[in-house]
C-alpha positions as CSV (number, residue, x, y, z in Angstrom):
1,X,32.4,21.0,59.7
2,X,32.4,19.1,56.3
3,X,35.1,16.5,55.6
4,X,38.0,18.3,55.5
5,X,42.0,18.4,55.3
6,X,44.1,21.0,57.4
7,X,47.7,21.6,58.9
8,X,48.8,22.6,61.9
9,X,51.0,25.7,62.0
10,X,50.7,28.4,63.9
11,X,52.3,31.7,62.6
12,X,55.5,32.0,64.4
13,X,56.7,28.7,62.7
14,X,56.2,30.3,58.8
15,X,59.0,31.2,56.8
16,X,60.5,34.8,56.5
17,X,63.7,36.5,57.4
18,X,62.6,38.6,60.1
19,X,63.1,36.2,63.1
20,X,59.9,35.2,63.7
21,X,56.8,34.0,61.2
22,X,54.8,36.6,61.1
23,X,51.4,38.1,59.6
24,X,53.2,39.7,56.3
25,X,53.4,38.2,53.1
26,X,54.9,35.1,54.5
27,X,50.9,33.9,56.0
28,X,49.7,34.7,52.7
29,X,51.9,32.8,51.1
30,X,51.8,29.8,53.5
31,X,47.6,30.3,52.3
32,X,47.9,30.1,48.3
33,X,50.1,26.8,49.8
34,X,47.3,25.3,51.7
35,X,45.0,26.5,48.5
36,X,47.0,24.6,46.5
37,X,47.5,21.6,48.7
38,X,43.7,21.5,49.0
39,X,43.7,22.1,52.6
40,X,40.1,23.4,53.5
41,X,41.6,24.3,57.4
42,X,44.6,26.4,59.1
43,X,44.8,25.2,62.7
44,X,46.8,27.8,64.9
45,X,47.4,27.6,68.5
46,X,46.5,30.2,70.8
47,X,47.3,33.6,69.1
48,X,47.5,35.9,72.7
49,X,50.8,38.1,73.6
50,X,53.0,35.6,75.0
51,X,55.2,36.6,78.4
52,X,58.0,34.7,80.3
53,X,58.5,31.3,78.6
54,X,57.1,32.2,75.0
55,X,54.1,29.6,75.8
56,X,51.1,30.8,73.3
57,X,49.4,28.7,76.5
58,X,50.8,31.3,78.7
59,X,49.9,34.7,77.3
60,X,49.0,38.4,79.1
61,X,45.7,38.3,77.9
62,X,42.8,35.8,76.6
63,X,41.4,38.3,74.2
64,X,44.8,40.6,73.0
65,X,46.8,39.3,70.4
66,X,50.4,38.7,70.4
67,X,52.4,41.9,69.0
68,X,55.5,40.0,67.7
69,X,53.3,38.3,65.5
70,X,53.1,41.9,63.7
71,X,54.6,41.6,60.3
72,X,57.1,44.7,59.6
73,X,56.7,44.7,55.7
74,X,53.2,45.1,56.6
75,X,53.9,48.1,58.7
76,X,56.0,49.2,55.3
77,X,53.2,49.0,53.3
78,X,50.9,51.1,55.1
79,X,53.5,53.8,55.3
80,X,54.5,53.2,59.2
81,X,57.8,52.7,58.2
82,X,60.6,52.5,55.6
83,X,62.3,50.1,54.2
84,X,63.2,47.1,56.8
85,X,67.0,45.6,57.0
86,X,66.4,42.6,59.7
87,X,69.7,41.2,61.2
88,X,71.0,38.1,60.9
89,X,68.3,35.8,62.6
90,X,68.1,31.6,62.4
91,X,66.4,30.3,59.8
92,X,65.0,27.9,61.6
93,X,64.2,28.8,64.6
94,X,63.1,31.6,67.0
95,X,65.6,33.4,68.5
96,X,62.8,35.1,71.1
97,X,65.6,37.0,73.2
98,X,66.6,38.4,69.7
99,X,63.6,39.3,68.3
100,X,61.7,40.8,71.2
101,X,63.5,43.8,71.5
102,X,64.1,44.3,67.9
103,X,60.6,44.0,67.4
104,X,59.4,46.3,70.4
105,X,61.8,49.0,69.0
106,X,60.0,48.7,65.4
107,X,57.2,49.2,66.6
108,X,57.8,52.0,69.0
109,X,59.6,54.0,65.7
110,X,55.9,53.0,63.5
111,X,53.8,54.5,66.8
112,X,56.1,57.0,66.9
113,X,55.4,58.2,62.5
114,X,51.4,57.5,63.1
115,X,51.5,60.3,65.8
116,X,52.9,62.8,63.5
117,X,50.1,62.0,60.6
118,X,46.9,64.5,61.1
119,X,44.3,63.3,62.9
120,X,42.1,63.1,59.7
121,X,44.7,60.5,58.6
122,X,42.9,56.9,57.6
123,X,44.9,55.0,59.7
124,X,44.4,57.4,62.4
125,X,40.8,57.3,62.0
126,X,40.7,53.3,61.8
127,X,43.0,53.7,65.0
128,X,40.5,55.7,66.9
129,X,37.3,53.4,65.2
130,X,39.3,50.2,66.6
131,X,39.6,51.8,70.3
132,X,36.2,52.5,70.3
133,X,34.7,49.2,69.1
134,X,37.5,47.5,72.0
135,X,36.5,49.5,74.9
136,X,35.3,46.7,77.0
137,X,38.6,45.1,77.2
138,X,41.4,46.9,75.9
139,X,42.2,50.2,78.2
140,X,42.7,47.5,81.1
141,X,44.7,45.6,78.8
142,X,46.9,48.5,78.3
143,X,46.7,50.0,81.7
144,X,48.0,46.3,82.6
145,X,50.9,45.7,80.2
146,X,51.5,49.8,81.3
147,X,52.1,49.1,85.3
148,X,54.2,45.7,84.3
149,X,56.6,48.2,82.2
150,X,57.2,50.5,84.7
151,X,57.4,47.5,87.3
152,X,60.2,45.7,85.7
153,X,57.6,43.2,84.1
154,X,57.0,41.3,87.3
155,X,53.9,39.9,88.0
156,X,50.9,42.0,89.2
157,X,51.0,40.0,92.3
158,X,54.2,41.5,92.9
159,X,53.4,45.5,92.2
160,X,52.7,47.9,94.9
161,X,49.4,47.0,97.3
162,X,47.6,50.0,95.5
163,X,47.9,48.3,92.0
164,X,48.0,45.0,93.0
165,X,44.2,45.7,94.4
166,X,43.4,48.0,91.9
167,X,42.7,50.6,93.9
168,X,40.0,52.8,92.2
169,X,42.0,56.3,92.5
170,X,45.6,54.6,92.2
171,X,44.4,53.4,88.7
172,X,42.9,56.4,87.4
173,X,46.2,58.2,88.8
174,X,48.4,55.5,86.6
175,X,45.9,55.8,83.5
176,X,46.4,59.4,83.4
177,X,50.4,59.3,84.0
178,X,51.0,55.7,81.5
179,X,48.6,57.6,78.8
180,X,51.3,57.6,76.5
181,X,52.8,54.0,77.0
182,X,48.8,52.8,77.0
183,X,48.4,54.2,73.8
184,X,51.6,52.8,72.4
185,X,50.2,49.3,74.0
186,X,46.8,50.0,72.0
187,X,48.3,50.7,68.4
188,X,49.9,47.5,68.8
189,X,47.1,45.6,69.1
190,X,45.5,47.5,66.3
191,X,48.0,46.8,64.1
192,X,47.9,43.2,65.2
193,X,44.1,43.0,64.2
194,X,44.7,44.7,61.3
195,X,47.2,42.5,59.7
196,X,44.9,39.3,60.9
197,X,41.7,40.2,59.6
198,X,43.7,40.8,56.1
199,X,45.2,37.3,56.8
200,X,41.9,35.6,57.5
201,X,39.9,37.1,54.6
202,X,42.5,36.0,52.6
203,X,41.7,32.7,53.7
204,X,37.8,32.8,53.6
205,X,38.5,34.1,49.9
206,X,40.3,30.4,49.1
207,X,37.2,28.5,51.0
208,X,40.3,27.9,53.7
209,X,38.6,27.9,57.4
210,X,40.9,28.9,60.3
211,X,40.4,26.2,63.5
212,X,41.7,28.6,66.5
213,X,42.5,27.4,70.6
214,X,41.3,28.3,73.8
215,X,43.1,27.2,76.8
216,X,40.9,25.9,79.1
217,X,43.1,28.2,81.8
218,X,44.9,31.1,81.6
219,X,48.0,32.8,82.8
220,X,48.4,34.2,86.9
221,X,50.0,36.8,85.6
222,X,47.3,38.4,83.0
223,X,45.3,41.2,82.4
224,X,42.4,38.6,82.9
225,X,43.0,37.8,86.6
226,X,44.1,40.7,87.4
227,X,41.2,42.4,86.7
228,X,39.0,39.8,87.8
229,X,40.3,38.4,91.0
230,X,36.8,36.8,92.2
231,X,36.7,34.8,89.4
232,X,39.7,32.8,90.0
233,X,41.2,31.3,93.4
234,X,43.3,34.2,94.3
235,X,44.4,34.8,98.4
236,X,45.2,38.4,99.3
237,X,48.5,38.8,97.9
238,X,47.6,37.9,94.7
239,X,48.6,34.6,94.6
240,X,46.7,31.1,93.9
241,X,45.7,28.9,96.4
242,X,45.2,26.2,94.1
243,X,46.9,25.6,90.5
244,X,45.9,24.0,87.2
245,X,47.9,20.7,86.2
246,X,47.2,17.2,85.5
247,X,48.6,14.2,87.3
248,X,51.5,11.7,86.2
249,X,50.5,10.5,82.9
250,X,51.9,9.6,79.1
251,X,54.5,12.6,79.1
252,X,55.3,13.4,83.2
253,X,56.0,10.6,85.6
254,X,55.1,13.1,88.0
255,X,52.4,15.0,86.1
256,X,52.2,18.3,84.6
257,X,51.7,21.6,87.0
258,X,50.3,24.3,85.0
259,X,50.4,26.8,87.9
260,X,47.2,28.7,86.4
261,X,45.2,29.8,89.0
262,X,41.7,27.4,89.4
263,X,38.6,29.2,88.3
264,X,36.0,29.9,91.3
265,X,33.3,28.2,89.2
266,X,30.3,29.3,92.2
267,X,31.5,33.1,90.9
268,X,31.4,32.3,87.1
269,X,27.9,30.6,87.9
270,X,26.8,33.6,89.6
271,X,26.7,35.9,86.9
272,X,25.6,33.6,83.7
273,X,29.3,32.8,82.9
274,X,29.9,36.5,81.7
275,X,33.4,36.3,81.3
276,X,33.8,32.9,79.4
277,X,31.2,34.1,76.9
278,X,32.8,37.3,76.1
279,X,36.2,35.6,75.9
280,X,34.8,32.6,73.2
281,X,32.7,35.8,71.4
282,X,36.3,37.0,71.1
283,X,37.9,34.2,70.0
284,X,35.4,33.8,67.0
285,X,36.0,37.3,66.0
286,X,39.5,35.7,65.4
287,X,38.9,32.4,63.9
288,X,36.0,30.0,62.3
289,X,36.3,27.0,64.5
290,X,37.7,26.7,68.0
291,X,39.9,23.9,69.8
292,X,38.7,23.6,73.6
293,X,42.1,22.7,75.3
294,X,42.1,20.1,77.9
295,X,37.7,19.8,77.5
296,X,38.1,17.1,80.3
297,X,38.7,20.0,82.7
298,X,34.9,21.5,82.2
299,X,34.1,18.1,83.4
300,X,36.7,17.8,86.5
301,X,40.0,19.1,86.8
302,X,43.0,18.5,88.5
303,X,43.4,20.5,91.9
304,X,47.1,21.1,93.2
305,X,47.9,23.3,95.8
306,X,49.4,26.3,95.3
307,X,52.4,26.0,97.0
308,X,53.1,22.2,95.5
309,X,56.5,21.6,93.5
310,X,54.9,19.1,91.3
311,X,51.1,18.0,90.2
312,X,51.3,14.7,92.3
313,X,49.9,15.7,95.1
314,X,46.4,16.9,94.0
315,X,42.5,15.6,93.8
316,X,40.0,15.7,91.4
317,X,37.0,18.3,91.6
318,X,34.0,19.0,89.4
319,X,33.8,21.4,86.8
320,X,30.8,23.3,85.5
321,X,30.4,20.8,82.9
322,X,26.7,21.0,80.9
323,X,26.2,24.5,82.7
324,X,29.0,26.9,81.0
325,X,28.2,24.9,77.8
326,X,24.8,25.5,78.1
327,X,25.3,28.9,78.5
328,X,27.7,29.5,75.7
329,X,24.8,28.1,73.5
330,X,22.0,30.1,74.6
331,X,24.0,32.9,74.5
332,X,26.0,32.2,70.9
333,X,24.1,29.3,69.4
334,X,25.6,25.9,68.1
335,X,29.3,26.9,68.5
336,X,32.0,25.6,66.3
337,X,33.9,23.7,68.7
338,X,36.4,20.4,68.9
339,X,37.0,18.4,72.3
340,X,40.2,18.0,73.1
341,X,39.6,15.0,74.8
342,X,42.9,13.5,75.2
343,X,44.8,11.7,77.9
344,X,44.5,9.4,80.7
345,X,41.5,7.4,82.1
346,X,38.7,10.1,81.8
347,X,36.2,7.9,82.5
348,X,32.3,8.0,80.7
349,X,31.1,11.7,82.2
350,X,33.8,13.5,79.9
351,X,32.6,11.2,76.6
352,X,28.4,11.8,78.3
353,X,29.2,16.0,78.4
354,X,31.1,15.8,75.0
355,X,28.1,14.0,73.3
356,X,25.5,16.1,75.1
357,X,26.4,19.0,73.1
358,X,27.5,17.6,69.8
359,X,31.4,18.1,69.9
360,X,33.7,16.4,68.0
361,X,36.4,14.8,70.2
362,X,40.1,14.5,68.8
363,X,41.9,10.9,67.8
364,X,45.5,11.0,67.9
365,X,47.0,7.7,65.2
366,X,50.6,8.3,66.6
367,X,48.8,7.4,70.2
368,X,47.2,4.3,68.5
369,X,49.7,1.6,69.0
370,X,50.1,0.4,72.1
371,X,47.7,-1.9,72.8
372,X,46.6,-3.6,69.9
373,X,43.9,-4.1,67.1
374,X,41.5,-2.4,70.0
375,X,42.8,0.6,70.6
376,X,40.0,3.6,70.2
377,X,42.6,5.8,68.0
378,X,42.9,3.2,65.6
379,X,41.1,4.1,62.0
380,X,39.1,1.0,62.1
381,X,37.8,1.4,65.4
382,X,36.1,5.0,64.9
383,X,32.4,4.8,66.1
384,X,31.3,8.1,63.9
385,X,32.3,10.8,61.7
386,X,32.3,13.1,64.9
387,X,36.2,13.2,65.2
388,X,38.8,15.0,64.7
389,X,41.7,12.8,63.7
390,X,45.6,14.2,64.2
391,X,48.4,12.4,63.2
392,X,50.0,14.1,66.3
393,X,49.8,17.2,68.0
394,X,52.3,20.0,69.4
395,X,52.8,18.5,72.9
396,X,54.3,15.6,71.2
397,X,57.0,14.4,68.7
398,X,56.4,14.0,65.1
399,X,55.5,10.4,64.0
400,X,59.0,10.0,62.5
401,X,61.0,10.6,66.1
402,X,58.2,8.9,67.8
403,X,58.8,5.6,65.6
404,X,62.2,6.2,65.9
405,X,61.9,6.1,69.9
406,X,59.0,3.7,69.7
407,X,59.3,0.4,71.8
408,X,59.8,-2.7,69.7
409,X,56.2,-4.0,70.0
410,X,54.9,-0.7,69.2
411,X,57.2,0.3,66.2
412,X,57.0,-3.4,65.2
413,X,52.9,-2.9,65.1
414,X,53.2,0.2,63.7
415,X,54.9,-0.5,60.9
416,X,53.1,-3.5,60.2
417,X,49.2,-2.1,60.6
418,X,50.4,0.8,58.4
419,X,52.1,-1.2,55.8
420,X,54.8,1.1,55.9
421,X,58.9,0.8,56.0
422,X,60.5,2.9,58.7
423,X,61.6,5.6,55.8
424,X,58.4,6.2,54.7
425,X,55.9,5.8,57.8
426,X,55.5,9.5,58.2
427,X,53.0,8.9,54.6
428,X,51.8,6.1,55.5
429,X,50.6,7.1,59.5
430,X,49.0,10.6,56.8
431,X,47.7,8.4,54.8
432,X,46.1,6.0,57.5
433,X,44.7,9.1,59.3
434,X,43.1,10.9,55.8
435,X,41.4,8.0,55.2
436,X,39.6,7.2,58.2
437,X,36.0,8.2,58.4
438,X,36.7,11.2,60.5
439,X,35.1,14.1,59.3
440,X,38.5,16.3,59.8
441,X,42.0,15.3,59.6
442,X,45.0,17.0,60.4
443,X,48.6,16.8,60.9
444,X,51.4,19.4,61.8
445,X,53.4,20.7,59.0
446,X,56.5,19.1,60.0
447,X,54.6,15.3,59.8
448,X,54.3,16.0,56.2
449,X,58.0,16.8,55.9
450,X,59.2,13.8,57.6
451,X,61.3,15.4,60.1
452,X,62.6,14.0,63.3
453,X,62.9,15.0,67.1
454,X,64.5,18.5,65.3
455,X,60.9,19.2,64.1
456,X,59.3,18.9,68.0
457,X,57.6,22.3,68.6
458,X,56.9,21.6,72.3
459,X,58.0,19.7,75.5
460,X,55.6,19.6,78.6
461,X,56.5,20.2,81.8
462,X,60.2,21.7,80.5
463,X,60.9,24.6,80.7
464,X,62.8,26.7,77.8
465,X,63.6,25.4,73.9
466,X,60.1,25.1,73.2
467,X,57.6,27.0,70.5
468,X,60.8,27.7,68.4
469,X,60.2,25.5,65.7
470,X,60.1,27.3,62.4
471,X,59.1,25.7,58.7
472,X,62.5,25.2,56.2
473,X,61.3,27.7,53.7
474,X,63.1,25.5,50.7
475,X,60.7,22.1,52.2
476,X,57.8,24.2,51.6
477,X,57.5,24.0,48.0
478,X,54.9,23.5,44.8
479,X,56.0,19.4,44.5
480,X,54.9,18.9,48.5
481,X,51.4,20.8,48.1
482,X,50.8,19.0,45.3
483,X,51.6,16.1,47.5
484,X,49.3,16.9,49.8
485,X,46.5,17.7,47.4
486,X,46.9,14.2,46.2
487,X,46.3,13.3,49.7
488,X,43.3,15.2,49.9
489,X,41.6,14.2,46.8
490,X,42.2,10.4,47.2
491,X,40.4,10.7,50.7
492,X,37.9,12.7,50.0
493,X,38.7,15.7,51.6
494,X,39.1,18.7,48.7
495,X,37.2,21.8,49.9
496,X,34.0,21.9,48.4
């Protein structure tokens, strides 16, 4: 990780008139902009198929990626379908009740053409090469996303005793009687990691490095729990006896419940944390660096019960701190990995286990202002290059809404520490963060356009009008990369 310049943007907020951003011309052209902007790094957030809520947090899988990312002028191109008239979609945001089903019925009609091509056809054969190379996660994937079609989409937990438990001759009944749905399920996610890998050598082509995200958790209601029910606290019936969630802090009064099931670390211990390093091999399949989401929970996590309405009532317990770290790096080497080692009073362990193993933790400069010249997350307090410094991140507002909100002392030492009029702090918090010392910098896209609360791409702890954001395809021009390029040189930070 050289000093370096990215943006934060992940691929359902680009531009394009299909509903949704997508993995089609519109991602490469959002990459000659980054090339020109003399971005070295892309961050995305979590790229898995998202399920009730839209929540790339939330997703059916930890290792399958998210099918309405699936660009259909790529589909045109290799022939799986003709010419595509979208409908009238917003501009400027995701319309997801829209664009799911449109979406799921393109992609039925290109599964639909590929099954009438010979089975010496390229695509075919890549098809078949792609199934083979995936077969240690992806027929339970589709056997999985199978059952919850013909279940209504409800939750495994909530599927006949037989599948719910995975009864050995109830599944092999349902993989022979879903064939065809499972193989509509696995073309999707060949197409999906077809159009990426195009997308990310695109990328490595321009010297552009893509930084990826793994939740620290994943959904109850995934391929991933369901198949693995002694690795997470499951009773039964299916259901968690304790959640995920962290208690009241800077964006709940009363906390933040998750509701992810709690791993059973004495499982994951068990058998040389099996499952985590497949899932982070996976991961950098996908992407050249990876995010660890909420790193403080490796050290302890929050513990709510299951049946709790909010993460109040909860208590701290350890996690497997240096020993699933340990064992992703005997197992993969040095990993490519940022801390996300925000929030709260962690206390020293969290800093001890993040140091232990090299990691670069995460400064956030919008977080920086309210406490005074000492503050960690101000420039000129940064103890190393080992950071990762964000003007702000997708759980909270861009730095323009949050000065507009800001208290008085805070927007009054804001604006004063970055030398900045309210009009034009949005620079000046970009330019403060670029020139620190931290070996990174980053900001989302919609810091660098100066928008407001209308740019926020997510809320915690509410549910619905969140991850619709999407980039104003006239704001994303030549004069702003070259803004940014500006940025980049002044600081240091071109791509070598």
């Amino acid at each position: 990780m050289t000093r370096n310049g990215g943006i934060l943007l992940h691929p359902t907020s680009l531009p394009g008139p299909y509903g949704i951003g997508d993995l089609g011309p519109g991602a490469h052209r959002w990459i000659e902009f980054l090339d020109r902007a003399g971005c070295g790094m892309w961050q995305v957030l979590p790229l898995g198929p998202t399920g009730y809520g839209d929540s790339p947090y939330q997703t059916f899988s930890a290792v399958a990626g998210n099918p309405y990312l699936i660009s259909p002028e790529g589909m045109v191109g290799d022939g799986l379908l003709d010419a595509v008239d979208p409908p009238d979609f917003p501009e400027n945001r995701v319309d997801y009740g829209a664009v799911i089903p449109w979406k799921r019925e393109l992609l039925a009609e290109a599964f639909e053409r590929m099954l009438g091509w010979p089975p010496d056809h390229p695509i075919r054969s890549e098809f078949a090469a792609f199934r083979r190379a995936n077969r240690d996660w992806l027929p339970g994937y589709t056997t999985f996303i199978a059952l919850k079609e013909t279940h209504d989409l409800v939750s495994w937990a909530e599927w006949p005793a037989e599948y719910r438990d995975r009864e050995p001759e109830a599944i092999r009944t349902a993989e022979h009687e879903l064939a065809d749905r499972r193989d509509r399920v696995a073309f999707e996610q060949f197409v999906f990691f077809r159009q990426w890998e195009r997308v990310r050598v695109d990328a490595h082509q321009r010297g552009i490095q893509i930084i990826g995200d793994i939740p620290i958790f994943v959904a109850h209601d995934s391929a991933d729990v369901w198949a693995n029910r002694h690795l997470f606290s499951i009773d039964g019936e299916g259901q968690p006896s304790v959640v995920a969630g962290v208690p009241p802090d800077y964006f709940s009064e009363t906390g933040q419940l998750w509701g992810n099931p709690l791993y059973r670390w004495s499982a994951h211990r068990r058998d040389g944390y099996q499952w985590w390093i497949k899932r982070v091999r996976a991961t950098l399949d996908l992407v050249d660096i990876v995010r660890l989401d909420h790193f403080r929970g490796f050290y302890d996590y929050w513990e709510i019960p299951g049946d709790a309405e909010t993460a109040i009532e909860g208590r701290w317990r350890r996690g497997p701190g240096g020993g699933l770290l340990g064992a992703l790096r005997r197992e993969l080497g040095d990993l490519p990995l940022i801390a996300e080692d925000l929030g709260g009073d962690m206390g020293p362990g969290v800093a001890r286990l993040r140091e232990r193993f090299g990691l670069p933790g995460m400064k956030v400069t919008q977080f920086a202002f309210g406490s005074g010249p000492d503050h960690e997350f101000l420039p000129h307090n940064y103890d190393s290059a080992n950071w990762v410094a964000y003007t702000g991140t997708h759980d909270n507002d861009t730095v323009q809404a949050w000065l507009n909100g800001a208290a008085d002392y805070e927007r009054e030492y804001a604006l004063r520490y970055a030398a900045a009029t309210p009009e034009d702090f949005h620079w000046a918090l970009l330019r403060l963060t670029w020139s620190s010392i931290a070996r990174i910098a980053v900001a989302p896209l919609q810091d660098f356009l100066g928008l407001g609360e209308e740019g926020r791409m997510n809320v915690p702890s509410v549910l619905g009008g969140n991850w619709q954001w999407r980039a104003p395809a006239a704001l994303v021009d030549d004069a702003l990369a070259d803004q940014i390029r500006s940025l980049n040189e002044t600081y240091g930070r071109l791509p070598a």
